[in-house]
Residue frames relative to the residue before (quaternion, step in Angstrom):
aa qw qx qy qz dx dy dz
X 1.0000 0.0000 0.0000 0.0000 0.00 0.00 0.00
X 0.6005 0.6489 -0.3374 0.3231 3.80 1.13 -0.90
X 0.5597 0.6708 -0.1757 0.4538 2.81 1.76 -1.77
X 0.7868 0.4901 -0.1619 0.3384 2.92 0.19 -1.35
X 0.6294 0.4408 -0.3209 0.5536 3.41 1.22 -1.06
X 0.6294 0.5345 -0.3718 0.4242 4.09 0.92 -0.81
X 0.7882 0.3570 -0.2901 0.4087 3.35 0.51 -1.05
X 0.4813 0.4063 -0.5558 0.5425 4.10 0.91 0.38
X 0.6084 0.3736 -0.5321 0.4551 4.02 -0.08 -0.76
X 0.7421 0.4315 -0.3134 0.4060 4.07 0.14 -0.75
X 0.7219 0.4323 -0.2938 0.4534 3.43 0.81 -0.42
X 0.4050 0.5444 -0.2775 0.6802 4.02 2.11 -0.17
X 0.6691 0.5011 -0.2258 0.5002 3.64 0.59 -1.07
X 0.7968 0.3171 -0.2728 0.4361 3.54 0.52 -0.83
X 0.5243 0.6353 -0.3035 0.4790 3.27 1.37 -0.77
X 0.5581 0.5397 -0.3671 0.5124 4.04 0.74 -0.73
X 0.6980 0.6217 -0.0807 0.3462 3.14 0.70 -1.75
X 0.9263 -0.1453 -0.2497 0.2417 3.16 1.28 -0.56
X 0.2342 0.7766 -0.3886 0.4371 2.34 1.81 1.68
X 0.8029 0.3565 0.0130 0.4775 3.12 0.97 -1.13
X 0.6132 0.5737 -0.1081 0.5321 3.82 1.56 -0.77
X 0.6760 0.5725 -0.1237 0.4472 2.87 0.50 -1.50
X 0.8568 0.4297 -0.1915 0.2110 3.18 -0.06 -1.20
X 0.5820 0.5427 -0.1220 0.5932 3.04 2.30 -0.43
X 0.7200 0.4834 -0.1558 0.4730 3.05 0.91 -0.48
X 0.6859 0.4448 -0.1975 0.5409 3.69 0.57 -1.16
X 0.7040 0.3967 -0.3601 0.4662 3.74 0.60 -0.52
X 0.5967 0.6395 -0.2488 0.4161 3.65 1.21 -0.33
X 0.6699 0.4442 -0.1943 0.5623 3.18 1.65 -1.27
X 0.7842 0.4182 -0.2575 0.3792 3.19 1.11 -0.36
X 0.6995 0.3725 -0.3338 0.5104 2.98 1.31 0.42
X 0.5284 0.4812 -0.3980 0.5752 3.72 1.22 0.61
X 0.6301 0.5199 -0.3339 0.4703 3.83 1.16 -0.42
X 0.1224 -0.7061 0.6641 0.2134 3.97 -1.42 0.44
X 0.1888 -0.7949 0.5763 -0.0185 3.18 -0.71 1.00
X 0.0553 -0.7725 0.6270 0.0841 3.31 -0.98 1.19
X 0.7911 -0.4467 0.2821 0.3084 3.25 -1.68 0.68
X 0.2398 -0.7625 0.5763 0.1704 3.51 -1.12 0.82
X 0.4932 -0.7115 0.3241 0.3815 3.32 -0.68 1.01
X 0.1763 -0.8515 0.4605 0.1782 3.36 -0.91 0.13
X 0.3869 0.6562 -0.4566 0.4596 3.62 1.60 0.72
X 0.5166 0.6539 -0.5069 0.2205 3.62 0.51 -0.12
X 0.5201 -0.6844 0.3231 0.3959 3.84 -0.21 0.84
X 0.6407 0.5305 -0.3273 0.4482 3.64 1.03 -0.67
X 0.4499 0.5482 -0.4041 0.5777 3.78 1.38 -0.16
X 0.8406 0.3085 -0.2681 0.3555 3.02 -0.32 -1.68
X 0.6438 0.5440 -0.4035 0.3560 3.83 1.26 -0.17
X 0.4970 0.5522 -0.2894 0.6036 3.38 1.32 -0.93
X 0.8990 0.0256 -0.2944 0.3232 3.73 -0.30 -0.39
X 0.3031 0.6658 -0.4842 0.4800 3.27 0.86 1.24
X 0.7277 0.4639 -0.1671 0.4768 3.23 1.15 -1.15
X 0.4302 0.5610 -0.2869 0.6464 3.51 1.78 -0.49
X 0.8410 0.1645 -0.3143 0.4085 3.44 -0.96 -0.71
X 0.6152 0.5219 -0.4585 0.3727 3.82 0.72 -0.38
X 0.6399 0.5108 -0.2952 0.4924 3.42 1.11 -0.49
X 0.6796 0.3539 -0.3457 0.5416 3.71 1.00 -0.36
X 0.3793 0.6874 -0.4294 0.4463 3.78 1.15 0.14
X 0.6136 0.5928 -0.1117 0.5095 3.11 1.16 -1.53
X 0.7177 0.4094 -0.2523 0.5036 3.42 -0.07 -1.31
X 0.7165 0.4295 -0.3195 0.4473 3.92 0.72 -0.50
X 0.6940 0.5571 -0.2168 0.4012 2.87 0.99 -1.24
X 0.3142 0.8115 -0.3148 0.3791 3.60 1.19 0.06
X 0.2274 0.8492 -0.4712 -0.0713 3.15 0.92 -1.77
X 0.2935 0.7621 -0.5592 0.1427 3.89 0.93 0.43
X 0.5915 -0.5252 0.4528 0.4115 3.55 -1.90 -0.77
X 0.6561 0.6599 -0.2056 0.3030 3.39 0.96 -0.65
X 0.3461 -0.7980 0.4264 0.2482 3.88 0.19 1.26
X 0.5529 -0.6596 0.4295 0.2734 3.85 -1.19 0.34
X 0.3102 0.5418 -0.3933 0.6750 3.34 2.00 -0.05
X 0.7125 0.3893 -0.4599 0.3594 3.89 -0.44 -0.86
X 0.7545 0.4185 -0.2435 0.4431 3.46 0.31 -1.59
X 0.6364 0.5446 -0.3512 0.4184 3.62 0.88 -0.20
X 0.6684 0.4890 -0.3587 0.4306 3.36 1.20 -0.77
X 0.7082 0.4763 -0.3545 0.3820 3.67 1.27 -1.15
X 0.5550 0.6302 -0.3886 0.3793 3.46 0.98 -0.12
X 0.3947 0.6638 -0.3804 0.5087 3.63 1.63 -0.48
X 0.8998 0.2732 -0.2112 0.2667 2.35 0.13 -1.69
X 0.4554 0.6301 -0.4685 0.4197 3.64 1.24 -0.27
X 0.6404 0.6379 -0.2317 0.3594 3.31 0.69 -0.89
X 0.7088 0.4449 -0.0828 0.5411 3.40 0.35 -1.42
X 0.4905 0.6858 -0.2453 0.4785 3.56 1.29 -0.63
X 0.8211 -0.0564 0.1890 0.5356 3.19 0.38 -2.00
X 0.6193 0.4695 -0.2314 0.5852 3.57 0.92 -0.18
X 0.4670 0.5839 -0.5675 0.3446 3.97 0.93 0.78
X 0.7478 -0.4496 0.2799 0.4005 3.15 -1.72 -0.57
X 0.6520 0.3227 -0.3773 0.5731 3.24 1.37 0.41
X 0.1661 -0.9021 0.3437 -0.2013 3.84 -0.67 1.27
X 0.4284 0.7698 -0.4703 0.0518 4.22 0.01 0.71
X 0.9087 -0.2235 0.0768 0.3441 2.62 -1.84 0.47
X 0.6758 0.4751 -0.2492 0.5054 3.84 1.13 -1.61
X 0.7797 0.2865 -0.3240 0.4527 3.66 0.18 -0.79
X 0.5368 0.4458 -0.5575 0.4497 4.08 0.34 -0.01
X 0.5720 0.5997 -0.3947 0.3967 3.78 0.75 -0.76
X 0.7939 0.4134 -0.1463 0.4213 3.17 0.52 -1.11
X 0.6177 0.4074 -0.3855 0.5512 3.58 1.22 -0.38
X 0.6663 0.4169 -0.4025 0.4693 3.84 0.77 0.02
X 0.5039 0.4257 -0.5135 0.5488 3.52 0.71 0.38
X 0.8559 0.2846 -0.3255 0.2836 3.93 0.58 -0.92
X 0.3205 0.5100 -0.6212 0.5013 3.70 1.37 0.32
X 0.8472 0.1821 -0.4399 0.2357 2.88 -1.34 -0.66
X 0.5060 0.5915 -0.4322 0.4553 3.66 0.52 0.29
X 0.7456 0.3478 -0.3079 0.4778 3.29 0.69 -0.88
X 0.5499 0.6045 -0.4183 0.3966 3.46 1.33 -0.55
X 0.5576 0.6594 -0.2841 0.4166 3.53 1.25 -1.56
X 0.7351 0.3955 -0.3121 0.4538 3.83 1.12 -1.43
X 0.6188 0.4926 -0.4752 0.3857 3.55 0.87 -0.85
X 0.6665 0.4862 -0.3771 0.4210 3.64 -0.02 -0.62
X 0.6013 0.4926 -0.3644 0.5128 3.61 1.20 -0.08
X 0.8703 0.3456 0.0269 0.3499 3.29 0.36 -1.53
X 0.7345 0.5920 -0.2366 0.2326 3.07 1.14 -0.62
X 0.5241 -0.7240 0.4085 0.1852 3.65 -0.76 1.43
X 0.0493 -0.7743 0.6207 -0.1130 4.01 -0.29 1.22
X 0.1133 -0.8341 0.5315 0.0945 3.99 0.28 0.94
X 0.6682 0.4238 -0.1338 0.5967 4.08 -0.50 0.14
X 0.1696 -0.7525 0.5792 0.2637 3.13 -1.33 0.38
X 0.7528 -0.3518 0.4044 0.3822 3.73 -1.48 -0.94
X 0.4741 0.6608 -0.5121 0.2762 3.46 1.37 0.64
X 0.7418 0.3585 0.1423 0.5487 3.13 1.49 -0.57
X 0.5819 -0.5626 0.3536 0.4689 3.66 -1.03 0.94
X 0.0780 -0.7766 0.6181 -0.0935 3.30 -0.54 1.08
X 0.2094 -0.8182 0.5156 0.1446 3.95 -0.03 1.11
X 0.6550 0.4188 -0.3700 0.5086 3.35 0.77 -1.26
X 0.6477 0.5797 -0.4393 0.2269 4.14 0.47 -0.06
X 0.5690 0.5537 -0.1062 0.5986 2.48 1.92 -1.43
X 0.4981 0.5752 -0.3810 0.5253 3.71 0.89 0.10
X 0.6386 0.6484 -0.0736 0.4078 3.20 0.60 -1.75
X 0.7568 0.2610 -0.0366 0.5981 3.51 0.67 -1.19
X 0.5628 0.3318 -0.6902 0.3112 3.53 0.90 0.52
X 0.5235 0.7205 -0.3877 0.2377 3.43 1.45 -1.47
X 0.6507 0.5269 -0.2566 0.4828 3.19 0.77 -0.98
X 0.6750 0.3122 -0.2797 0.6072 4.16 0.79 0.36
X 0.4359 0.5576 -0.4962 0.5029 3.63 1.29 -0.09
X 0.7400 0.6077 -0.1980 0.2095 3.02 0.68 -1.63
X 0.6664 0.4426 -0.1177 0.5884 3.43 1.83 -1.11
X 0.5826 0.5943 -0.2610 0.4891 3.74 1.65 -0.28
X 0.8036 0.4343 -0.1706 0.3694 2.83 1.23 -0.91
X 0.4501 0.4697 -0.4484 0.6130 3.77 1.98 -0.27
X 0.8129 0.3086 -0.4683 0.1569 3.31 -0.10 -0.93
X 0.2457 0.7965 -0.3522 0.4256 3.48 2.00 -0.20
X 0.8051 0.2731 -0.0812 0.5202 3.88 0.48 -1.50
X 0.6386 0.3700 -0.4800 0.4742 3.91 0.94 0.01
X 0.6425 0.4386 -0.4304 0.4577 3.63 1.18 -0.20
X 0.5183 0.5209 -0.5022 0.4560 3.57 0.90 0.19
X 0.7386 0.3871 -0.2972 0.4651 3.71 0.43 -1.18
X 0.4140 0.4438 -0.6279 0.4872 4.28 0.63 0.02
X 0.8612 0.3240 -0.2279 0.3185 3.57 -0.44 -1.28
X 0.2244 -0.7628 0.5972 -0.1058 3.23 -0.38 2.02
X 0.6025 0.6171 -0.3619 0.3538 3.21 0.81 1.43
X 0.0573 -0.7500 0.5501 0.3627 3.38 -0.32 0.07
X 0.0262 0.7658 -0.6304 0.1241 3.80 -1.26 1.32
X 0.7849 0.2382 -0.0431 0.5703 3.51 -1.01 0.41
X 0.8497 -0.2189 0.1830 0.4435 3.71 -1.59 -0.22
X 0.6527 0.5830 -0.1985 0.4413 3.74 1.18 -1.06
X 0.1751 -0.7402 0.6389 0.1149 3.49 -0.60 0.99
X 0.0954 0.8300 -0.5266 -0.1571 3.68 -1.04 -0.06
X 0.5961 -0.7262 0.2285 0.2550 3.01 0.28 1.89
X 0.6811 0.2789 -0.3828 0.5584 4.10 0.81 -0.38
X 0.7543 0.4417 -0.2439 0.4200 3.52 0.60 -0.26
X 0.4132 0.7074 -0.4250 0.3850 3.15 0.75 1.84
X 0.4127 -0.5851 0.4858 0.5013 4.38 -0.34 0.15
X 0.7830 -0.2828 0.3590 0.4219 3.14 -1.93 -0.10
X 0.7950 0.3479 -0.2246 0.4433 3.56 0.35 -1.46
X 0.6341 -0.4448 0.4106 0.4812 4.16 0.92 1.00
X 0.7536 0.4113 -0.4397 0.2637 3.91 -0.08 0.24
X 0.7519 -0.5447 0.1728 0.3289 2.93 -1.53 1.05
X 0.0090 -0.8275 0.5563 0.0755 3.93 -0.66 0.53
X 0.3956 -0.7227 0.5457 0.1531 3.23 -0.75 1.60
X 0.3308 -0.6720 0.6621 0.0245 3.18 -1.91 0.25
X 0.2639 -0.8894 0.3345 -0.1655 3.15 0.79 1.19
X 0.6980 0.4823 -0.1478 0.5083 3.34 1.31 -1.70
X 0.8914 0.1534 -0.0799 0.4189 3.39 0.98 -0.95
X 0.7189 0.3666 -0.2443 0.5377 2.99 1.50 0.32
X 0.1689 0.6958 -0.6041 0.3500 3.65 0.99 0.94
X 0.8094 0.3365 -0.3414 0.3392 3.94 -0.03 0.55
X 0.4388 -0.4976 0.5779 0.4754 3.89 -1.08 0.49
X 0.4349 -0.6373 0.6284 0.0991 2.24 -2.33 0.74
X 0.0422 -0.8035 0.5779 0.1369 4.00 -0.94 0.25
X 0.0857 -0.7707 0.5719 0.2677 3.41 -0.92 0.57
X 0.1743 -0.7317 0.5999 0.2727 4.00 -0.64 0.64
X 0.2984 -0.5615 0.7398 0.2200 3.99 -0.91 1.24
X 0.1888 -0.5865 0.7591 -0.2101 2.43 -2.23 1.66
X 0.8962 -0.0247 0.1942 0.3981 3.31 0.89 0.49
X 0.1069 -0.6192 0.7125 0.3123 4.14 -0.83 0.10
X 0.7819 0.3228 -0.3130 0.4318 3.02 -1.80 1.08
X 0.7759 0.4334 -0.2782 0.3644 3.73 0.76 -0.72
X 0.6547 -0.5778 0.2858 0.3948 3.77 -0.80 -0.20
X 0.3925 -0.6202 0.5155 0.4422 4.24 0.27 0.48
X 0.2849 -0.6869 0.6114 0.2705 3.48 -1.68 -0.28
X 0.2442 -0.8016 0.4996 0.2198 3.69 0.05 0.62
X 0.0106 0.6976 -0.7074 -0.1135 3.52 -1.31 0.99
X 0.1093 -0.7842 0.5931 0.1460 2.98 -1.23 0.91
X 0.0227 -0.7728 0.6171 0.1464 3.86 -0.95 0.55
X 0.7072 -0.5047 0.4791 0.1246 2.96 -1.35 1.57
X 0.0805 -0.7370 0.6702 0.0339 3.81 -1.07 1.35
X 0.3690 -0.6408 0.6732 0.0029 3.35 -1.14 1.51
X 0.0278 -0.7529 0.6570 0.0280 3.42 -1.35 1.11
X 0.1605 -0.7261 0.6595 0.1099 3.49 -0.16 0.77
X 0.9326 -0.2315 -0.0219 0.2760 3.71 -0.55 -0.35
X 0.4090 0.3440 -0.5259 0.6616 2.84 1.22 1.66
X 0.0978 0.6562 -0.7353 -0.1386 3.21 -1.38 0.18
X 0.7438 -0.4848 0.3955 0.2354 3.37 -1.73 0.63
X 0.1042 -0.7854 0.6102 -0.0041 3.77 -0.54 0.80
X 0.4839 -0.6465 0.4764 0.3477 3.35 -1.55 0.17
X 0.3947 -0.7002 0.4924 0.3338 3.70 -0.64 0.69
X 0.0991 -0.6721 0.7264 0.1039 3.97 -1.01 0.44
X 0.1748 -0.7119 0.6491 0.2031 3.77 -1.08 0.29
X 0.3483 0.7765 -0.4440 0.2804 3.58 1.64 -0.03
């Protein structure tokens, strides 16, 4: 619920910022500022945008029927489906069997007009869907580890008699990380272990 309340004030916060901030500012700094050239021979550049344009090579090279709006909407909807604030065990399963399928078709099918010579929106579109796509499995396998219901997130087996949320404390006192390994492969989860010295966690009642 904290999250959730932080990350709308930050997402209102950025939105001001760069509608309304931004636009005054940044053209000012950039025109009162001299800027010299950043090298660009360092091997971690020359690896990082190699790895960029070969991937937007791709995304053209595709040449499918199937717009980046489409595949973006059915992922919503997979999401919102099984990956809301109410969540179990059967329907996260089942959206992780159908991302990567849809991920498998987009990279088949999907339609990228224009190329990379040039601001290209529908590319830059394209390449986010395509990180939705990998954001969003690892999004639902970190939902199904956590056999709990805690915070904003309900998880339908992991409730009391009278329907309210019931933490899990014993086995889930720790943040999660996922380390990417890869499209198509399996994340590695680290998990590190929260210590309460003088608070400890409680169940919440709204009774």
């Amino acid at each position: 619920h904290g999250a959730n309340r932080l990350g709308a004030s930050a997402l209102m916060q950025g939105l001001a910022d760069g509608y309304f901030v931004a636009p005054y500012t940044v053209p000012d700094y950039i025109a009162s500022t001299r800027f010299t050239d950043a090298p660009v021979n360092h091997p971690a550049f020359n690896e990082a945008a190699t790895r960029v344009d070969d991937n937007l090579k791709h995304l053209l090279g595709v040449k499918g029927k199937t717009t980046p709006r489409e595949f973006h909407r059915r992922l919503g909807h997979l999401m919102w489906d099984y990956v809301g604030m109410a969540r179990n065990e059967v329907g996260l399963k089942k959206v992780l069997s159908e991302i990567p399928a849809l991920r498998d078709e987009f990279w088949r099918d999907v339609s990228v007009p224009g190329s990379n010579d040039y601001m290209n929106q529908s590319l830059e579109y394209a390449g986010r869907v395509a990180d939705y796509l990998e954001f969003a499995e690892v999004m639902a396998l970190d939902a199904l580890e956590r056999a709990e219901s805690c915070g904003g997130h309900f998880r339908e087996e992991s409730q009391t008699p009278e329907g309210e949320a019931l933490r899990d404390d014993e086995n889930f006192a720790h943040v999660a990380a996922w380390e990417f390994t890869g499209v198509g492969t399996a994340p590695v989860l680290h998990r590190e272990k929260l210590d309460f010295e003088n608070v400890h966690p409680s169940q919440r009642s709204y009774k």
